[in-house]
MARLO-884576 format. One record per residue: residue in three letters; residue number from 1; x, y, z of N, C-alpha, C in turn. Coordinates in steps of 0.1 Angstrom, whole numbers, plus 2048, in hexadecimal, padded with zeros to 3 digits. Atoms other than C-alpha are relative to their C-alpha. Example, Ala and Ser with C-alpha at 12.3 -4.5 7.8 and 13.67 -1.06 7.14 Angstrom:
// residues 2
+------+-----+--------+---------+------+---------+----------+-------+--------+---------+------+
| type | seq | n.east | n.north | n.up | ca.east | ca.north | ca.up | c.east | c.north | c.up |
+------+-----+--------+---------+------+---------+----------+-------+--------+---------+------+
|  ALA |   1 |    809 |     7F4 |  800 |     87B |      7D3 |   84E |    809 |     80C |  800 |
|  SER |   2 |    7F7 |     7F5 |  800 |     889 |      7F5 |   847 |    7F8 |     80B |  808 |
+------+-----+--------+---------+------+---------+----------+-------+--------+---------+------+
// end
This chain:
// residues 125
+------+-----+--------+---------+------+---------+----------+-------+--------+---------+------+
| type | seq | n.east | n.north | n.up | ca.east | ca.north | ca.up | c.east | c.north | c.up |
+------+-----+--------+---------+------+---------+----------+-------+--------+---------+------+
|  UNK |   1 |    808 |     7F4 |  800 |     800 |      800 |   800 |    809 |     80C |  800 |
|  UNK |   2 |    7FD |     7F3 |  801 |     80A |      824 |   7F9 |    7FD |     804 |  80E |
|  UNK |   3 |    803 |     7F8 |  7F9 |     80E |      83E |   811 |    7F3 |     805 |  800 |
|  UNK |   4 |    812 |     7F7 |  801 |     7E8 |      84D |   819 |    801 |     80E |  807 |
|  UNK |   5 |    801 |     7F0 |  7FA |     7E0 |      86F |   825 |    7F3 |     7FA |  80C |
|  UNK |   6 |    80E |     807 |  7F7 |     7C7 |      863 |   847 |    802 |     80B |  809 |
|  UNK |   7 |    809 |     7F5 |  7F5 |     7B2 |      87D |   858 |    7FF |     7F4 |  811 |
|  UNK |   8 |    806 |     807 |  7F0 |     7AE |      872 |   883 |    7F9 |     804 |  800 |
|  UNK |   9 |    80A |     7F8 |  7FC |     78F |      878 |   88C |    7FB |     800 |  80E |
|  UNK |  10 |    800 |     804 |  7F2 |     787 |      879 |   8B0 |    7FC |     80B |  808 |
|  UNK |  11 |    803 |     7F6 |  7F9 |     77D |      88E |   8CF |    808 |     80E |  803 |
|  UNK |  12 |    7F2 |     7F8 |  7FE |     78B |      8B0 |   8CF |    7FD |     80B |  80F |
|  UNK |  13 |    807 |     7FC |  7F7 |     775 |      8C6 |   8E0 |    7F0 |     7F7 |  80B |
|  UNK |  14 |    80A |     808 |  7F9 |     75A |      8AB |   8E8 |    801 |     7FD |  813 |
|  UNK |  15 |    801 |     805 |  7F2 |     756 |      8A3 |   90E |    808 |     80B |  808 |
|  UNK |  16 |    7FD |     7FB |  7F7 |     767 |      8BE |   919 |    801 |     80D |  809 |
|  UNK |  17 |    806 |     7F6 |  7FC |     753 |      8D6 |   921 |    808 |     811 |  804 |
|  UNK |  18 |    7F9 |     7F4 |  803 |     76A |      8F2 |   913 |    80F |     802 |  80D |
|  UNK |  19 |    7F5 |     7FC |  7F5 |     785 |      8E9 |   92F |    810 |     7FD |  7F6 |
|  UNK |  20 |    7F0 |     804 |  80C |     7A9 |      8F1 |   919 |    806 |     7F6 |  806 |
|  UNK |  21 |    7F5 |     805 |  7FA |     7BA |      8DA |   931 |    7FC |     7F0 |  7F9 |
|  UNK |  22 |    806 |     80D |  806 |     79F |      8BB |   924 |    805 |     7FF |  7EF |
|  UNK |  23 |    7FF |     7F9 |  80A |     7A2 |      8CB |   904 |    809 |     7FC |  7F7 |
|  UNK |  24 |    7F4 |     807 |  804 |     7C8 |      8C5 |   901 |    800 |     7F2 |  801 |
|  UNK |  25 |    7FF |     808 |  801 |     7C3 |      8A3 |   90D |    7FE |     7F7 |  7F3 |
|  UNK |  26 |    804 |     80B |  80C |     7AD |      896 |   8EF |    809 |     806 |  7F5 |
|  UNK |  27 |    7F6 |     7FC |  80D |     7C7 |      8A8 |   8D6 |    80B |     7F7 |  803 |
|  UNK |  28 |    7F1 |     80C |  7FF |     7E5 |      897 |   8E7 |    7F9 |     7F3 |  7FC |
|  UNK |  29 |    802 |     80D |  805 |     7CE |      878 |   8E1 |    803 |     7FB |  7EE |
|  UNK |  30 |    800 |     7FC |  80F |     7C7 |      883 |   8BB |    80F |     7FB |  7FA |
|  UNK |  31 |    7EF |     802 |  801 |     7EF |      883 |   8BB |    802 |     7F4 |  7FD |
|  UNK |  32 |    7FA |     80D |  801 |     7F5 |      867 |   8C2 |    7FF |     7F5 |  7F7 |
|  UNK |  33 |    805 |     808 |  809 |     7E4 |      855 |   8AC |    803 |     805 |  7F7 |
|  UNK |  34 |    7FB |     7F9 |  80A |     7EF |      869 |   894 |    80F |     7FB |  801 |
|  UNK |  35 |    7F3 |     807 |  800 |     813 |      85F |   89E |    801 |     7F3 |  7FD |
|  UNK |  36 |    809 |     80E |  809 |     805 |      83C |   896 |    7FF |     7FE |  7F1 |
|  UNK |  37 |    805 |     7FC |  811 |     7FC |      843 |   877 |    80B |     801 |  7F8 |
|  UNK |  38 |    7F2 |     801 |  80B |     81D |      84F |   86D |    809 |     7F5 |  802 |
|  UNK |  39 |    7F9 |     80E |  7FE |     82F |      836 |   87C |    7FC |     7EF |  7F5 |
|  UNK |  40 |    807 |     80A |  806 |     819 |      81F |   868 |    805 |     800 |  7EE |
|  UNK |  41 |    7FA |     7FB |  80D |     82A |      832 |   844 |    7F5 |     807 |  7FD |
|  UNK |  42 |    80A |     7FA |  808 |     80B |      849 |   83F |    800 |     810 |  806 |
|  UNK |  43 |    800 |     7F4 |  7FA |     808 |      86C |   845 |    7F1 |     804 |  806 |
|  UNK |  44 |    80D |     7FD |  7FC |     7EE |      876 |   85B |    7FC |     80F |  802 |
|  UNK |  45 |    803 |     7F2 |  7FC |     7DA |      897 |   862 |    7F4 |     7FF |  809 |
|  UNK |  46 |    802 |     7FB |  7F6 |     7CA |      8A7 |   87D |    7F6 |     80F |  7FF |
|  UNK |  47 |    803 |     7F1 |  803 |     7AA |      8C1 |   86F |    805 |     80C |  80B |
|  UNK |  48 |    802 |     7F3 |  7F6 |     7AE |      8D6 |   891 |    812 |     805 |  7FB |
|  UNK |  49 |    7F3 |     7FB |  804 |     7D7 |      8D7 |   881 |    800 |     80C |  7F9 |
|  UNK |  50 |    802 |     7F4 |  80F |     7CA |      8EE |   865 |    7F4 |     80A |  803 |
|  UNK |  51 |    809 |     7F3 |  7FA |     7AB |      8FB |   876 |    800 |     80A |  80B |
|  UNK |  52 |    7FC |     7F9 |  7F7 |     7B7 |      90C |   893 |    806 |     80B |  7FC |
|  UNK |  53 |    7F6 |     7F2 |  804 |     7D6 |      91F |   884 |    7F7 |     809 |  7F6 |
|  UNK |  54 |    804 |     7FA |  809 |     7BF |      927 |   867 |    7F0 |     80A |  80A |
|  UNK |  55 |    80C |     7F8 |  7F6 |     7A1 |      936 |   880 |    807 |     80A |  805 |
|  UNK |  56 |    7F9 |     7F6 |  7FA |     7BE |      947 |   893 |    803 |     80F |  7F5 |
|  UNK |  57 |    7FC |     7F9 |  80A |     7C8 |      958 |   876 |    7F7 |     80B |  7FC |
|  UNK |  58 |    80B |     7FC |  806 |     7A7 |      964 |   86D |    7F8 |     807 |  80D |
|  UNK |  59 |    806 |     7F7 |  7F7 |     7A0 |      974 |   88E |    7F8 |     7FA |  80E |
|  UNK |  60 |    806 |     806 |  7F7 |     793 |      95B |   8A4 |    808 |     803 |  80A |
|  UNK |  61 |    7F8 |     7F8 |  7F7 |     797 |      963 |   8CA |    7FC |     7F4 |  80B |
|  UNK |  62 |    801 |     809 |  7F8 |     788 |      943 |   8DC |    7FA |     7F1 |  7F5 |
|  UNK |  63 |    806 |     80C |  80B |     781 |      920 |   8CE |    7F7 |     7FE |  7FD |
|  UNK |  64 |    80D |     802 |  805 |     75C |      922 |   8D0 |    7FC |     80B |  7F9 |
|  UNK |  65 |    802 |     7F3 |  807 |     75A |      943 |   8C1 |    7F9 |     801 |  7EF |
|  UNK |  66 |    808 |     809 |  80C |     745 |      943 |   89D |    80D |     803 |  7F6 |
|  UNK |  67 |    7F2 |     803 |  80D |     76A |      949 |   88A |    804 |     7F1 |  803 |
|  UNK |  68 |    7FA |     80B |  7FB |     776 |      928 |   89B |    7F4 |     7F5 |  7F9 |
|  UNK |  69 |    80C |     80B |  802 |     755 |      918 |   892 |    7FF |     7FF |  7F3 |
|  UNK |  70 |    7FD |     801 |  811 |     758 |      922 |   86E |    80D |     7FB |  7F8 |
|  UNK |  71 |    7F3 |     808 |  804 |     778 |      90F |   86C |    801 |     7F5 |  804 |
|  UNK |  72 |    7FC |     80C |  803 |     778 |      8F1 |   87D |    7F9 |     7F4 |  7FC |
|  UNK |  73 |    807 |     80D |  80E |     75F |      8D8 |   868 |    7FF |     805 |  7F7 |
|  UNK |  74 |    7FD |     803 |  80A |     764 |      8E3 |   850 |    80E |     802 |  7FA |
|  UNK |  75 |    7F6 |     805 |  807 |     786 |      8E1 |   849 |    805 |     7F5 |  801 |
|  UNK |  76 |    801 |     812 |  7FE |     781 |      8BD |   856 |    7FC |     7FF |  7F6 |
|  UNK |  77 |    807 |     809 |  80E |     76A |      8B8 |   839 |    80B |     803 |  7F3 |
|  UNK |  78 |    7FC |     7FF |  806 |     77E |      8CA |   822 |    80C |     7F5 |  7FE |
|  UNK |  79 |    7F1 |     808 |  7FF |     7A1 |      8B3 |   82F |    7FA |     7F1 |  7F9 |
|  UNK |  80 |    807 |     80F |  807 |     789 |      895 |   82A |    7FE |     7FD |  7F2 |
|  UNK |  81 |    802 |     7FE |  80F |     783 |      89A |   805 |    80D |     7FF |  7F9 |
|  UNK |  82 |    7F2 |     804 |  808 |     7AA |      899 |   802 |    804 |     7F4 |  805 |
|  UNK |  83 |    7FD |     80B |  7FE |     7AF |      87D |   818 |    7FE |     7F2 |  7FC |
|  UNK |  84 |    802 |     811 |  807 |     7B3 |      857 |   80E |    7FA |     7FA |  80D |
|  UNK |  85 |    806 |     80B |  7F5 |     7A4 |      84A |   82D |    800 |     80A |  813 |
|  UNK |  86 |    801 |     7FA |  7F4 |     79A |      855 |   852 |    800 |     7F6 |  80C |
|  UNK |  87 |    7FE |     809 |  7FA |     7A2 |      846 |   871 |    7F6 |     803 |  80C |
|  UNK |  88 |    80A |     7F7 |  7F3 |     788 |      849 |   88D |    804 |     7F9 |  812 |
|  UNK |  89 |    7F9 |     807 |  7F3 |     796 |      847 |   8B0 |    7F4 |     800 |  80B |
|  UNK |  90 |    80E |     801 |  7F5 |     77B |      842 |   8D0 |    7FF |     80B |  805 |
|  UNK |  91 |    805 |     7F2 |  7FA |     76A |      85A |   8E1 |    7F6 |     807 |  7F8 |
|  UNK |  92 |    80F |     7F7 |  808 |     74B |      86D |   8DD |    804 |     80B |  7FC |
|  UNK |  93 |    7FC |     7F4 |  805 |     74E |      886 |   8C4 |    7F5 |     7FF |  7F4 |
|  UNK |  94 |    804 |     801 |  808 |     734 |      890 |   8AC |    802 |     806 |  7F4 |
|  UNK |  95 |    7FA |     7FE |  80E |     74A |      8A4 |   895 |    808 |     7F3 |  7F8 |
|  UNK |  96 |    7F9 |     80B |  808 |     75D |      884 |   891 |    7FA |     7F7 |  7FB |
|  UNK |  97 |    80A |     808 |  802 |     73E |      870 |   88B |    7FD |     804 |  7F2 |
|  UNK |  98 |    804 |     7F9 |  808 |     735 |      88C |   872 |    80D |     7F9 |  7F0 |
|  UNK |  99 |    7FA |     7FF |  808 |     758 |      885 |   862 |    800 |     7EC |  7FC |
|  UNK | 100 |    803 |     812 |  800 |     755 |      85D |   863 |    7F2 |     801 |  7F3 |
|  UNK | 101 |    80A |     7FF |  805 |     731 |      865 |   84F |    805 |     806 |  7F1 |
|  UNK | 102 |    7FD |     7F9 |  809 |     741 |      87D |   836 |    80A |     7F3 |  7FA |
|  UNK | 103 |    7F7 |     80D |  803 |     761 |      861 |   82D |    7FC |     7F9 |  7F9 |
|  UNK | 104 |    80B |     809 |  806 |     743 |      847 |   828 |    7FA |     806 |  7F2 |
|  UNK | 105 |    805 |     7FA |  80D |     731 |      85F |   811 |    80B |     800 |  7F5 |
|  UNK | 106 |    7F8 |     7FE |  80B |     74E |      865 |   7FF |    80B |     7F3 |  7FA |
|  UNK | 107 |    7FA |     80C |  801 |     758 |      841 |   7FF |    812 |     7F9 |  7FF |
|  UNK | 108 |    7F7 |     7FF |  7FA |     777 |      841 |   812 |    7FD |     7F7 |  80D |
|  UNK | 109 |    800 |     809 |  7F6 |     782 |      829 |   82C |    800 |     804 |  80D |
|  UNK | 110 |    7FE |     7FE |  7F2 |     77E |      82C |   84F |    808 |     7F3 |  805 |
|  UNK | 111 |    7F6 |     80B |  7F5 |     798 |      818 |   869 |    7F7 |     806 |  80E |
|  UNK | 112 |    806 |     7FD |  7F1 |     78A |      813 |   88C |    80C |     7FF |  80D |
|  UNK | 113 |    7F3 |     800 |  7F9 |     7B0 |      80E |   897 |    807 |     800 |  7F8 |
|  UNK | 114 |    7F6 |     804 |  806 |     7D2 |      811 |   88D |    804 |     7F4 |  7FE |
|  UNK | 115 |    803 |     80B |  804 |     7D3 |      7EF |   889 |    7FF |     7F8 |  7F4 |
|  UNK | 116 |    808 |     800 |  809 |     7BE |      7F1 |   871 |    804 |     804 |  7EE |
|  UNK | 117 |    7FD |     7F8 |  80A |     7D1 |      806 |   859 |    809 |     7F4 |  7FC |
|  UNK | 118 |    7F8 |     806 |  803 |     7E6 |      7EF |   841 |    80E |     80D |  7FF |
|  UNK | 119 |    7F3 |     7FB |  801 |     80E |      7F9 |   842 |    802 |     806 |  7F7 |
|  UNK | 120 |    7F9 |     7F9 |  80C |     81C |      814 |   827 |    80D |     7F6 |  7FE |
|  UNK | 121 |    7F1 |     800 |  809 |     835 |      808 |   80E |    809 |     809 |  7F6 |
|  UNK | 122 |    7FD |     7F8 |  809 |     848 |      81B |   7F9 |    80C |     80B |  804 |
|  UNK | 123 |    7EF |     7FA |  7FB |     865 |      837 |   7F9 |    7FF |     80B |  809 |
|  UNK | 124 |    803 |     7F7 |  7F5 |     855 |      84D |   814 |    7FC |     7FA |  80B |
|  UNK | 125 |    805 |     801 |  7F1 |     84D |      838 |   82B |    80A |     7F5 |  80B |
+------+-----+--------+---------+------+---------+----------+-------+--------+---------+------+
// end
């Protein structure tokens, strides 16, 4: 198998009731799994990697604020549309449910583990 491009999808903000300290936890989780991923020869992404800085940019001043809101599903959907596959990690999250749903529609693989993902071959990985 080729290197893939795989969106995590997982809890970012879910459960934690706007506390940054929970907040960080489910991103370090996101991480990880994403460390996973590469380790596995695939390059992974992370929408809140590209939605955050790109909300900051654009004037946002707290994460739930409606600039923040207008960034991060949809630059999930948009990453999804480039991605070869999504990995969905546990935990309640109904953006990641959202992105699990979109994947499907656009008939892309979901993994329910690293595990799951077969090995990259090839000269990047």
């Amino acid at each position: 198998m080729s290197p893939q491009l795989i969106l995590i999808a997982g809890p970012y903000r879910s459960g934690t009731q706007g506390d940054p300290e929970r907040i960080a936890l489910n991103l370090k989780r996101l991480e990880q799994s994403a460390l996973q991923v590469y380790r596995r020869g695939h390059m992974p992404m992370i929408g809140e990697w590209v939605a955050l800085p790109l909300a900051a940019v654009a004037g946002s001043q707290a994460l739930d604020d409606a600039i923040s809101e207008a960034f991060l599903y949809p630059v999930a959907a948009r990453l999804i549309e480039q991605c070869d596959a999504v990995l969905r990690i546990e935990g309640e999250s109904t953006g990641a449910d959202n992105d699990v749903r979109l994947a499907r529609q656009l008939g892309k693989p979901v993994h329910w583990s690293v595990d799951d993902i077969p090995a990259a071959h090839g000269p990047s990985s």
